[in-house]
C-alpha positions as CSV (number, residue, x, y, z in Angstrom):
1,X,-148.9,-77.1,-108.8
2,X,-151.0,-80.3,-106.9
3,X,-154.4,-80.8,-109.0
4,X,-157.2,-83.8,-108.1
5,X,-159.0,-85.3,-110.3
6,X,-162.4,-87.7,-110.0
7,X,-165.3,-88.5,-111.5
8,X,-167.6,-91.8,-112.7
9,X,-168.6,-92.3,-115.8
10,X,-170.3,-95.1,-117.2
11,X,-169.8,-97.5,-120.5
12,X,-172.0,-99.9,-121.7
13,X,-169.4,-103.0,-121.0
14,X,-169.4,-105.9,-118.8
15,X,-166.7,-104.9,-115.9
16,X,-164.5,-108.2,-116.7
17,X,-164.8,-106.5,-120.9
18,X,-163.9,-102.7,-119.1
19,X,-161.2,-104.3,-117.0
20,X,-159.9,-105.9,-120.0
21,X,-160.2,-102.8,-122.4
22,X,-158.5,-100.9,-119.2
23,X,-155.3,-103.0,-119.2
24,X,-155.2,-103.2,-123.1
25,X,-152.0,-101.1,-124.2
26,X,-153.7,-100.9,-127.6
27,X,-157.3,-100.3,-126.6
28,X,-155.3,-97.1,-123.9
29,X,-153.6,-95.6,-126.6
30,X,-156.7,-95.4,-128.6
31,X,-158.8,-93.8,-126.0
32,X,-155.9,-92.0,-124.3
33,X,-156.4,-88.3,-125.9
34,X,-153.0,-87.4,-127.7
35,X,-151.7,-90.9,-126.9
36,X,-149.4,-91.6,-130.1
37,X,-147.5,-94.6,-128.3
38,X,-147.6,-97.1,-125.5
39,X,-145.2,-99.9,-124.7
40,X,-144.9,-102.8,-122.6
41,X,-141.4,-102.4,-120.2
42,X,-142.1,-105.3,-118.1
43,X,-145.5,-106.6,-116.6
44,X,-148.1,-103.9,-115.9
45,X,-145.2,-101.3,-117.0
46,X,-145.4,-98.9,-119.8
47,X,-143.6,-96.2,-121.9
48,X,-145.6,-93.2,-123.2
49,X,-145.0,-90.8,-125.6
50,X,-147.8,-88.1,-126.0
51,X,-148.8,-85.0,-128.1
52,X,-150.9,-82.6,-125.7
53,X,-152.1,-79.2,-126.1
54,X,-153.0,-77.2,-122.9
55,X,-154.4,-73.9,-123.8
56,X,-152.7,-72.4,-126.1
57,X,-149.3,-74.1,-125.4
58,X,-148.5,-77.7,-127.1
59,X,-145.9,-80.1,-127.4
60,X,-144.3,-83.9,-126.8
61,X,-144.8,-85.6,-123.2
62,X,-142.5,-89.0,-122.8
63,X,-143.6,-90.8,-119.7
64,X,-144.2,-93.9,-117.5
65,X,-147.0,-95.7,-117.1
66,X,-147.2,-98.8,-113.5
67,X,-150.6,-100.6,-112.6
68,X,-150.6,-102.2,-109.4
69,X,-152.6,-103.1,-106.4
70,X,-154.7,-105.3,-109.1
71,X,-158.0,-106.8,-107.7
72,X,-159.0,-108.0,-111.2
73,X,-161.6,-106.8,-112.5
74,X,-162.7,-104.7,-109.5
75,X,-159.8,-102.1,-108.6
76,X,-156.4,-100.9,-109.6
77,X,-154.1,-98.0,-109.0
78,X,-152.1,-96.6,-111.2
79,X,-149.0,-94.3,-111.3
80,X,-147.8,-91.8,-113.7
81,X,-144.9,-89.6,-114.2
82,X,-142.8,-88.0,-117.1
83,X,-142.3,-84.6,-118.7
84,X,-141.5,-83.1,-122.2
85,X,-141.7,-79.5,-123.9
86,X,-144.7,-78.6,-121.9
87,X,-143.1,-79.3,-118.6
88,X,-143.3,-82.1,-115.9
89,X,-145.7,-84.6,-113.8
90,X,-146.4,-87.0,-111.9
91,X,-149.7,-88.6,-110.1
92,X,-151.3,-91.4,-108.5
93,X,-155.1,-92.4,-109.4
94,X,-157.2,-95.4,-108.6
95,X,-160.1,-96.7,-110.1
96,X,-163.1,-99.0,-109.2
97,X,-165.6,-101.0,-111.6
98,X,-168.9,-102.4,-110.3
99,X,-171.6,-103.5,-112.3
100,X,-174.9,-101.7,-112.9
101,X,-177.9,-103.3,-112.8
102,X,-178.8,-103.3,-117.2
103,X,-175.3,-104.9,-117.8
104,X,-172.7,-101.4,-118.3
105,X,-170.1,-101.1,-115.6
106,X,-169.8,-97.8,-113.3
107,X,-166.2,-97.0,-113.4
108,X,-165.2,-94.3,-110.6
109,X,-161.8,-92.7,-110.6
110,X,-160.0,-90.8,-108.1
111,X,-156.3,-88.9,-108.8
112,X,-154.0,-86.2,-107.6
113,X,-150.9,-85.5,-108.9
114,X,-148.4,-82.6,-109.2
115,X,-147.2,-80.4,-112.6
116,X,-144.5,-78.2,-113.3
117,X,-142.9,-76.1,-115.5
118,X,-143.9,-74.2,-118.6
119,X,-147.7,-75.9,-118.1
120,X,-148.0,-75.0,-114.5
121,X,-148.0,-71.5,-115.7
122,X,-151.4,-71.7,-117.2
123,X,-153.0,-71.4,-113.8
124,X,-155.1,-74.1,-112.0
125,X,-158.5,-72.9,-113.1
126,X,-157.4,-73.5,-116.9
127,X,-155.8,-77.0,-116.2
128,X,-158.4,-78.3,-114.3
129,X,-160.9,-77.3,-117.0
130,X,-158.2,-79.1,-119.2
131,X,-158.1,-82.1,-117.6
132,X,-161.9,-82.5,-117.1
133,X,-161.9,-81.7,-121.0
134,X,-159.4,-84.5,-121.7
135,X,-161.1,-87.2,-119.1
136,X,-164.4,-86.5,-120.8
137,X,-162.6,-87.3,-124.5
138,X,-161.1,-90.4,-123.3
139,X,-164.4,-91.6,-121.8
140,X,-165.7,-90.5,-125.2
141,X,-163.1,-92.5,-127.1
142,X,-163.6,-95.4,-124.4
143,X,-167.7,-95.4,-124.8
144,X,-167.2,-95.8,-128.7
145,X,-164.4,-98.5,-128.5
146,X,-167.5,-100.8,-126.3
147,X,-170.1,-99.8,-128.6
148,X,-167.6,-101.1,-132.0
149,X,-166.6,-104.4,-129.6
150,X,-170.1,-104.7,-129.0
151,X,-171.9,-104.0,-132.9
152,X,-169.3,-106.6,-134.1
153,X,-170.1,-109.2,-131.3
């Protein structure tokens, strides 16, 4: 099943602090909802292991993780891929930072990417609203990370 994916959200960091906080293992699997591991493979590589719930149906998700195309700290794209007990997938996404004018960062991000097996069969309709659920968490989780970095600053 092929889904897309994109939004903008905006956090109150500077976009060389978002870029930063973006291609922080540490500061992804903090944010990342269900993230439980991330690790370095080689540069701008990573291993994932995940706990996700989708609907009513959870379970493990080991993956990998490549940055590339890096125009630091304007634009990246990013691949994913992997698969566990809820089933397989893999995407592409890209996303852009610009400032705004009172000192936060507009980050915009665009995806697609393709799912199979035992999640697929939740229908498009309830994924998509699961995915738009777990984007808006890990722009929560992001949001609160600035606003800690920047109360302690």
């Amino acid at each position: 099943m092929k889904m897309e994916l994109s939004g903008t959200a905006t956090v109150n960091a500077t976009p060389q602090d978002l870029w930063d906080g973006l291609n922080d293992p540490a500061v992804l699997t903090k944010c990342i909802p269900g993230c439980k591991e991330m690790t370095a493979t080689g540069p701008d590589e990573y291993d994932v292991k995940m706990q996700l719930k989708v609907a009513a149906v959870g379970g493990s998700f080991d993956g990998k993780v490549k940055l590339f195309d890096k125009d630091e700290p304007r634009t990246c794209r990013i691949t994913v891929s992997g698969g566990g007990s809820l089933g397989t997938g893999e995407g592409t996404a890209q996303f852009t930072i610009a400032p705004a004018a009172d000192g936060t960062s507009e980050l915009s991000y665009e995806g697609e990417g393709e799912i199979g097996g035992l999640v697929a069969g939740v229908g498009q309709r309830v994924l998509k609203s699961v995915a738009k659920h777990l984007t808006k968490q890990f722009f929560t989780a992001l949001r609160k990370h600035f606003a800690e970095e920047n109360a302690t600053a």
